[in-house]
C-alpha positions as CSV (number, residue, x, y, z in Angstrom):
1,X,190.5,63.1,184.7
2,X,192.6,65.9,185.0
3,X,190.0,69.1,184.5
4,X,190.8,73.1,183.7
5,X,187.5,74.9,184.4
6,X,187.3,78.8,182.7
7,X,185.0,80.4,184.0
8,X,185.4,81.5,187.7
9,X,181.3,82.5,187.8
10,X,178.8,80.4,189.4
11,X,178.6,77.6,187.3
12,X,182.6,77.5,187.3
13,X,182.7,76.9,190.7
14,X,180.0,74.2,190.6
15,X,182.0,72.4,188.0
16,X,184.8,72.7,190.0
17,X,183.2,71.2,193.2
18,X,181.1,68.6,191.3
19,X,184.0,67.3,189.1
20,X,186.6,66.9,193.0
21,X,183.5,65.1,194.5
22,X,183.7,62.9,191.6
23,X,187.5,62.3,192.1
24,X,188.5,64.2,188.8
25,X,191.6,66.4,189.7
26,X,190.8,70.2,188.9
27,X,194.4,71.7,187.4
28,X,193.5,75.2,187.7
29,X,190.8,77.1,187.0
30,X,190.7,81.2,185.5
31,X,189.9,82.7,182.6
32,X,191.8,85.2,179.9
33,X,191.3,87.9,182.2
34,X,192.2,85.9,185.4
35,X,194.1,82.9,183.9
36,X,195.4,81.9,187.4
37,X,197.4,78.7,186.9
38,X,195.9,77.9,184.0
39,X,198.4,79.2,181.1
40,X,201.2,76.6,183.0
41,X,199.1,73.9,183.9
42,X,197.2,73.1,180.3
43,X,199.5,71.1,179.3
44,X,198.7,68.2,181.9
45,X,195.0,68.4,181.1
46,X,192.6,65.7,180.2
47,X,190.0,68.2,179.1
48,X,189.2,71.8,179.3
49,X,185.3,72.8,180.3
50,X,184.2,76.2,179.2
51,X,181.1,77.7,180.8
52,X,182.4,81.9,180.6
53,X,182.3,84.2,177.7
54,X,182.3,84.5,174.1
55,X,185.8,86.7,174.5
56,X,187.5,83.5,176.5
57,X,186.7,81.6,173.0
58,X,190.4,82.8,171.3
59,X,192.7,82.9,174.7
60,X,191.0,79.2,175.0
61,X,192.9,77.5,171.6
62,X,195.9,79.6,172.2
63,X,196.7,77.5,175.3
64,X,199.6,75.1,174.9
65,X,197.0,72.1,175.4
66,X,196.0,69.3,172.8
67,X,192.7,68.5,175.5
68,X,189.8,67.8,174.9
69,X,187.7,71.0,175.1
70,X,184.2,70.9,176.6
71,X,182.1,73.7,175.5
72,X,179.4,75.2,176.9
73,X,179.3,79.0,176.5
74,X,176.7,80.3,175.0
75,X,175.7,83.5,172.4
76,X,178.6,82.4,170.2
77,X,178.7,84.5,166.9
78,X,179.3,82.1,163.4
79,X,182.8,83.1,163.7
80,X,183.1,81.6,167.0
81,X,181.6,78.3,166.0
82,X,183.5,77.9,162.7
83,X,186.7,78.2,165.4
84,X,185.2,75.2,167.2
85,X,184.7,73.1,164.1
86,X,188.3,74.1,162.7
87,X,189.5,73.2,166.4
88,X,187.6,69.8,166.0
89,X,189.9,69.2,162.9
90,X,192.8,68.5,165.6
91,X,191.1,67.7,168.9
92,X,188.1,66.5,170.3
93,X,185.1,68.8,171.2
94,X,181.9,68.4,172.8
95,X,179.6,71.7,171.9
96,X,176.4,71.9,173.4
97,X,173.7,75.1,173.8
98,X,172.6,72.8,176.9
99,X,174.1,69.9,179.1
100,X,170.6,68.9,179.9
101,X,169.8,65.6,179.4
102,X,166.0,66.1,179.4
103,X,166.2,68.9,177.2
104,X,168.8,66.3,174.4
105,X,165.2,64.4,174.7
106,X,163.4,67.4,174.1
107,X,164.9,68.4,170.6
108,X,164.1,65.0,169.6
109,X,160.4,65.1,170.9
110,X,160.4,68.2,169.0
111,X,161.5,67.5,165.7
112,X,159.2,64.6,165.7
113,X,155.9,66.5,166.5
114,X,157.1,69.5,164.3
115,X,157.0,66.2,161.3
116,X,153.8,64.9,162.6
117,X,151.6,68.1,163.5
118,X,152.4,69.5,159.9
119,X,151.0,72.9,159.4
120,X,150.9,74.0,162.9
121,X,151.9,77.2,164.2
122,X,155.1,76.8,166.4
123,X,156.2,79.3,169.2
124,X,158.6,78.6,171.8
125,X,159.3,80.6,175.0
126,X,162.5,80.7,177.1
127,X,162.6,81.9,180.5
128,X,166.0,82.6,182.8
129,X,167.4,84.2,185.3
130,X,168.0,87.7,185.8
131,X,171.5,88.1,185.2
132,X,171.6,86.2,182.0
133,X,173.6,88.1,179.3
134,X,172.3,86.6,176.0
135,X,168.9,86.3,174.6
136,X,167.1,84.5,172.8
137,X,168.8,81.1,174.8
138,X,171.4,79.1,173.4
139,X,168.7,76.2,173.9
140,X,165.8,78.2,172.4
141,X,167.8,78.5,169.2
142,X,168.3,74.9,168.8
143,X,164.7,73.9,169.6
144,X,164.1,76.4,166.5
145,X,166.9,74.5,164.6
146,X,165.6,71.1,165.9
147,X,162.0,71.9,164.9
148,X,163.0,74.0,161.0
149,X,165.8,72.2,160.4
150,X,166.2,73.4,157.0
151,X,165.1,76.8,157.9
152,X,162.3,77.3,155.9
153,X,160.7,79.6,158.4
154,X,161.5,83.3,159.6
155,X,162.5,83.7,163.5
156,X,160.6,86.5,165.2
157,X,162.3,87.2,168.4
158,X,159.2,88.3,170.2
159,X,156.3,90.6,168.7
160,X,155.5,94.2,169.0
161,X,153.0,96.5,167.4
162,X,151.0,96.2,164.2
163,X,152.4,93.0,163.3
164,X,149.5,91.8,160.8
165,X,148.6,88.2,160.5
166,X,151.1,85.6,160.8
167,X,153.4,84.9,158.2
168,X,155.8,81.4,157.8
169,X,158.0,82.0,161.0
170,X,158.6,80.9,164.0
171,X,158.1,83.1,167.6
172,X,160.5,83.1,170.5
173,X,160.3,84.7,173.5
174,X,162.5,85.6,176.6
175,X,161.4,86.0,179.9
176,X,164.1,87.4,182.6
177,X,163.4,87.4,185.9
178,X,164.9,86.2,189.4
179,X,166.9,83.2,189.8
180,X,165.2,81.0,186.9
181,X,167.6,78.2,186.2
182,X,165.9,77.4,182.7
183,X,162.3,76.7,181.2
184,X,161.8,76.1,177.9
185,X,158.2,75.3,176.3
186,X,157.6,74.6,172.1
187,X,154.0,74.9,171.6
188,X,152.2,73.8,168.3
189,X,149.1,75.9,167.6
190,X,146.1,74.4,165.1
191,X,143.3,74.8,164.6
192,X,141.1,74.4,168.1
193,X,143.9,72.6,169.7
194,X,147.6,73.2,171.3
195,X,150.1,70.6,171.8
196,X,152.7,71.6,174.3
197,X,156.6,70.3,175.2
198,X,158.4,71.6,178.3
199,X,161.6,71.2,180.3
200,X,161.8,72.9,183.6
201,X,165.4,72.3,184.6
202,X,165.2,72.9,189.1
203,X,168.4,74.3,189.5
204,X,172.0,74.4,187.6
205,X,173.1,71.4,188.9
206,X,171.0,69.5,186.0
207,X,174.0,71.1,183.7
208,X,176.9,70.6,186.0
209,X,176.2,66.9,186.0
210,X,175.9,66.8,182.0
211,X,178.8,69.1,181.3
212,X,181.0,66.6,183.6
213,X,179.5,63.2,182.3
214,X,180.4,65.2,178.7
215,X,184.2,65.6,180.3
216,X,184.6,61.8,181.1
217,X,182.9,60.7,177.3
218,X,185.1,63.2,175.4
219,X,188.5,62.7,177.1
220,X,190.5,60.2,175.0
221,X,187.9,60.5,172.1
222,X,189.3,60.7,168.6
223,X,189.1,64.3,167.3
224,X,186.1,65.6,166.2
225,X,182.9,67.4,166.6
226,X,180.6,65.6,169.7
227,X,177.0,66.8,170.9
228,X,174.6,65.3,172.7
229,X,173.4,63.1,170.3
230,X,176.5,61.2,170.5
231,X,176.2,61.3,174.5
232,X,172.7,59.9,174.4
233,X,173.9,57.3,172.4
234,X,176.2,56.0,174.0
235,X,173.9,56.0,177.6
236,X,171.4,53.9,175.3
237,X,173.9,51.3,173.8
């Protein structure tokens, strides 16, 4: 594939090194502060991977590029994800809040025990590094979607004072701290017993690999909206 990266941070330049050891041909790479080569060489792309900034979202469709788009920024606003599916209209793009495998099994572990432990409590807790920008996680949010699909519950981002008993929500909670490449736990309290289901990704290389094997299944798709649903799909036909 021929690959534009935006993003110049750390997981940028993984991507970038990742997808030339994989023989993929990395275009340029910049974003719409430091567009570097980018802006001239979109039109020759195969597919554009986005792990920046919500800002880069715009400067991103306004290239002269029909690729496919591979996006994983999170703490999108609805604004930003109704540009996505409108851009879906007329070319293909893989959105995920994580390129985890294991954590595509999760959500699925998830929703099931959320249908088979009815009436439990459910919190979940997200922990990352220190410099991470958003919070709650991109992933936490869709374990919450995954689990209350039809959103029948409140979200309580964390807890604090006289709270009272608890009502029909759901808890999440961010831990910051160090060099954290992702944990996420859902935990299903009843009565006198907890059921737990972690992820504990070991470094960001778990989300390089996914992002890249996302690349190589959306290239050359049909346009449309692909998550990785459709990934994990396809690795099980």
């Amino acid at each position: 594939m021929k690959v534009i990266v935006v993003g110049t941070g750390r997981m940028g330049q993984l991507i970038c090194a990742r997808a030339s050891q994989l023989g993929h041909e990395v275009l340029a790479a910049g974003d719409r502060l430091n567009p570097g080569e980018v802006p001239q060489a979109a039109g020759q792309a195969d597919v554009i991977i986005d792990f920046s900034h919500p800002d880069n979202l715009e400067w991103i469709l306004s290239l002269p590029s029909q690729a496919a788009i591979v996006e994983g920024t999170t703490g999108y606003s609805q604004e930003h994800l109704d540009r996505l599916h409108a851009a879906a209209g007329h070319r293909p793009v893989f959105f995920s809040a994580n390129y985890s495998l294991g954590i595509a099994v999760l959500k699925k572990l998830a929703a099931q025990a959320a249908a088979m432990l009815e009436g439990f409590d459910i919190e979940i807790v997200e922990t990352h590094h220190a410099l991470k920008a958003d919070a709650p996680s991109g992933t936490a949010l869709a374990l919450r979607d995954a689990v209350d699909p039809d959103r029948q519950f409140t979200t309580v981002c964390g807890r604090q004072g006289q709270t009272g008993a608890r009502k029909k929500e759901i808890g999440i909670h961010a831990l910051r701290g160090g060099t954290a490449a992702g944990d996420h736990d859902v935990l299903y309290l009843g009565p006198q017993e907890t059921v737990k289901l972690s992820h504990h990704a070991e470094s960001r290389e778990i989300f390089v690999n996914g992002a890249l094997k996302a690349a190589e299944f959306t290239a050359g798709q049909q346009p449309g909206l692909y998550t990785m649903e459709e990934l994990l799909e396809e690795k099980n036909a």
